[in-house]
C-alpha positions in Angstrom: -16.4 -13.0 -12.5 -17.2 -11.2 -9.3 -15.4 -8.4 -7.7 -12.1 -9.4 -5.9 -12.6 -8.1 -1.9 -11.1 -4.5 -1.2 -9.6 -3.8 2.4 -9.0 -0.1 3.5 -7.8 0.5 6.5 -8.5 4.1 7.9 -6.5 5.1 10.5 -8.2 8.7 12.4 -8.1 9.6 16.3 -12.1 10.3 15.7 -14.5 7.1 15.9 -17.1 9.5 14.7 -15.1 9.8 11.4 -14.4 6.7 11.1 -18.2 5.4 11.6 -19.1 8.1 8.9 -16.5 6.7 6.3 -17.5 3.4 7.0 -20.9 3.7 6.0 -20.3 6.3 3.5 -17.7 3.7 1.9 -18.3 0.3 2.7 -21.1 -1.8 0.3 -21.7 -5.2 -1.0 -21.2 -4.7 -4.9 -17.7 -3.7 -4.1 -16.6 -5.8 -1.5 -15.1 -2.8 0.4 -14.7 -3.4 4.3 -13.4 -1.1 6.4 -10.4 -2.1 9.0 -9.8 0.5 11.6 -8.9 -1.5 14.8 -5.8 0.0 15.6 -4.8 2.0 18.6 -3.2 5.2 18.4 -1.9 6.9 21.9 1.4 8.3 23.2 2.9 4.5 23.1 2.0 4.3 19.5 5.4 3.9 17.5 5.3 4.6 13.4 7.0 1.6 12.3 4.6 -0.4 14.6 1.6 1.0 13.4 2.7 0.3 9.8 3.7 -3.4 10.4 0.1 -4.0 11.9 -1.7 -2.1 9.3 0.1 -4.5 6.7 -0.8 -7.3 8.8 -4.5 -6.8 7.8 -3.5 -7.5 4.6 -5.2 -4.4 3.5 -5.7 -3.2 -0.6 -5.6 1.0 0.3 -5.2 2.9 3.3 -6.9 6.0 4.6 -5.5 8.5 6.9 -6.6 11.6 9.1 -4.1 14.4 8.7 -4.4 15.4 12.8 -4.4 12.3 14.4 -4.0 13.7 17.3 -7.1 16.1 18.5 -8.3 12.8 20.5 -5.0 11.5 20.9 -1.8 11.8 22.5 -0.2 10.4 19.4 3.5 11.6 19.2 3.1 11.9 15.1 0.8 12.9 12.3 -0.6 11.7 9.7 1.8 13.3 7.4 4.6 11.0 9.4 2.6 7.5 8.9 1.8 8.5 5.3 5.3 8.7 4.6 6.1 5.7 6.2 4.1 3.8 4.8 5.2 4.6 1.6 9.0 3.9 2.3 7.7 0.4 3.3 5.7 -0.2 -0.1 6.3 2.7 -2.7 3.6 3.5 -4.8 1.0 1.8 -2.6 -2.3 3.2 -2.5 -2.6 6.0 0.4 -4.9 9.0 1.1 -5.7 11.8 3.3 -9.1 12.5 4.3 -8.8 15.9 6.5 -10.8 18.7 7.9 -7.8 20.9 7.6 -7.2 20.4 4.1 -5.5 23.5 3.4 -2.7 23.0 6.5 -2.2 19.6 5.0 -1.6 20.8 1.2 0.6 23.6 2.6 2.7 20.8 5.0 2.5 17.2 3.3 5.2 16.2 1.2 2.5 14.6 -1.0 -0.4 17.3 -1.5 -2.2 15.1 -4.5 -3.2 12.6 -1.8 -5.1 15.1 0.5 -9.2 15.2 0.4 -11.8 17.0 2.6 -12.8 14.7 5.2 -16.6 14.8 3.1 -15.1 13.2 0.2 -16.5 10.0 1.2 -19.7 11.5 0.5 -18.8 11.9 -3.5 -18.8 8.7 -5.4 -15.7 10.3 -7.6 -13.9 9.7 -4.7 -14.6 5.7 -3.8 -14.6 6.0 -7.8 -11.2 7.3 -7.6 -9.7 4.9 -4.8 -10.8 2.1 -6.1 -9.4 2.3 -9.4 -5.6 3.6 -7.9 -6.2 0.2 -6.1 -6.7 -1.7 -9.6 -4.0 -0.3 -10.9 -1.1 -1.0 -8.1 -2.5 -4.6 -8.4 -2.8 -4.7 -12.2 1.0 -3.6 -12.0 2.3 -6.3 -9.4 0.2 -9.2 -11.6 1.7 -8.2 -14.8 5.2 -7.9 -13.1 4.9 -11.1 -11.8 3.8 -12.7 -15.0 6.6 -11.0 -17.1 8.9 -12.0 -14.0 7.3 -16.1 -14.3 8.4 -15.9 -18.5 11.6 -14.4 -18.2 13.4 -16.9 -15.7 12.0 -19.6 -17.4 14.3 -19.1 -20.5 16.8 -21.7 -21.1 19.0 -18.7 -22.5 18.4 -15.5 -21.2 20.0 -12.5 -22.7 21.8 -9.5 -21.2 18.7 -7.3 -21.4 16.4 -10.4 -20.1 18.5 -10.4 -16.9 18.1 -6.6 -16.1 14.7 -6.4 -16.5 14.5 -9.7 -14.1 16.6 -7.7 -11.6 14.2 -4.5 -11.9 11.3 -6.7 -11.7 12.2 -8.9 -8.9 13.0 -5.6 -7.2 9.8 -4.4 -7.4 7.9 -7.1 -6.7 9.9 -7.3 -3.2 9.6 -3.3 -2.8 5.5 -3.9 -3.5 6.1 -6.5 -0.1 8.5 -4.9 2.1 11.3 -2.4 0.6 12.5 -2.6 3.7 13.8 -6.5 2.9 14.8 -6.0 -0.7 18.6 -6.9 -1.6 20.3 -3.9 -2.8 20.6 -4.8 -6.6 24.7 -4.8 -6.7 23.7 -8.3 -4.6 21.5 -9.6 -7.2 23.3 -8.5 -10.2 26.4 -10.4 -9.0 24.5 -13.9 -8.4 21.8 -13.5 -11.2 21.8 -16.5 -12.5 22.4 -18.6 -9.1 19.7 -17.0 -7.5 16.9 -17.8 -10.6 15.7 -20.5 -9.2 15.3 -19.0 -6.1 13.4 -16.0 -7.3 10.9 -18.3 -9.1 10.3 -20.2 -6.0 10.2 -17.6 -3.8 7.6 -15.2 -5.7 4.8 -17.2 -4.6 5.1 -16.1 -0.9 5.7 -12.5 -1.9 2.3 -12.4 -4.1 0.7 -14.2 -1.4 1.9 -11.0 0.6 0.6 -8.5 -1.2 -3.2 -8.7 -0.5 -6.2 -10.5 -0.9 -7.3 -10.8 -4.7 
């Protein structure tokens, strides 16, 4: 079975960065591309940025700690980062920084920060691609566990909860923003079964390319 394709988009203010990590990063036996088309200047809003960078459907995404050295960027990478996250928790994020002591001492995060020359250590693609593997390993067996449990003719107190928390995060793993608070679902569980099963299609199909 060959290896699914991985996108990771990297998101820096420096094009010479970005052609480094690319080549450093980018090779056939893993199917790793590397999306950086997006624009970064003063007009550049968070949320935006975010929205497109989901749009490209992307598996990981890297991200310069700066951003603004070339830039008139109003926010950092610390700002995206955390965006990002609030939109899909857990998903796989990094930093790749030259000022990787500022960024430990100043991210909310400091696990996620590297030296810009990580890309040059196969740890670190080593490293990223199996933090990928395991976000998607989750959502697949969350689905499947999801697919069994609304299928039961009878499902008991303890099969609807765990429905709830996985339906939860399946939608969270989309868009947390457009998750239904659980007080909603709890109230019209078994209504809304049907609905969840034919629904959880389109949020897989969300989540990435396999």
């Amino acid at each position: 079975m060959s290896n699914p394709k991985i996108r990771i988009a990297y998101i820096d203010d420096d094009k010479e960065n970005i052609m480094n990590a690319t080549l450093d990063l980018e090779d056939e036996e893993n199917k790793i591309t590397i999306i950086s088309n997006f624009t970064l200047n003063d007009k550049t809003i968070v949320e935006n940025l975010v929205s497109k960078i989901f749009e490209q459907k992307v598996d990981a995404v890297i991200v310069d700690y700066r951003l603004q050295e070339y830039t008139n960027c109003s926010f950092n990478g610390a700002t995206l980062v955390e965006e990002i996250l609030r939109e899909r928790p857990d998903f796989p994020v990094v930093y790749l920084t030259s000022y990787d002591v500022e960024a430990v001492e100043n991210v909310k995060r400091p696990f996620l920060v590297y030296e810009k020359d990580a890309t040059t250590n196969p740890t670190f693609k080593s490293k990223l691609l199996n933090t990928i593997f395991i976000y998607k390993n989750k959502i697949r067996e969350a689905e499947e566990e999801l697919m069994v449990l609304i299928k039961k003719e009878n499902p008991t107190e303890y099969d609807r909860e765990r429905i709830i928390e996985l339906d939860d995060f399946l939608e969270k793993s989309l868009s947390k923003k457009s998750s239904l608070p659980k007080s909603i679902k709890e109230s019209n569980i078994l209504e809304e079964l049907g609905k969840i099963s034919k629904g959880l299609d389109d949020v897989i199909k969300g989540l990435g390319n396999d």
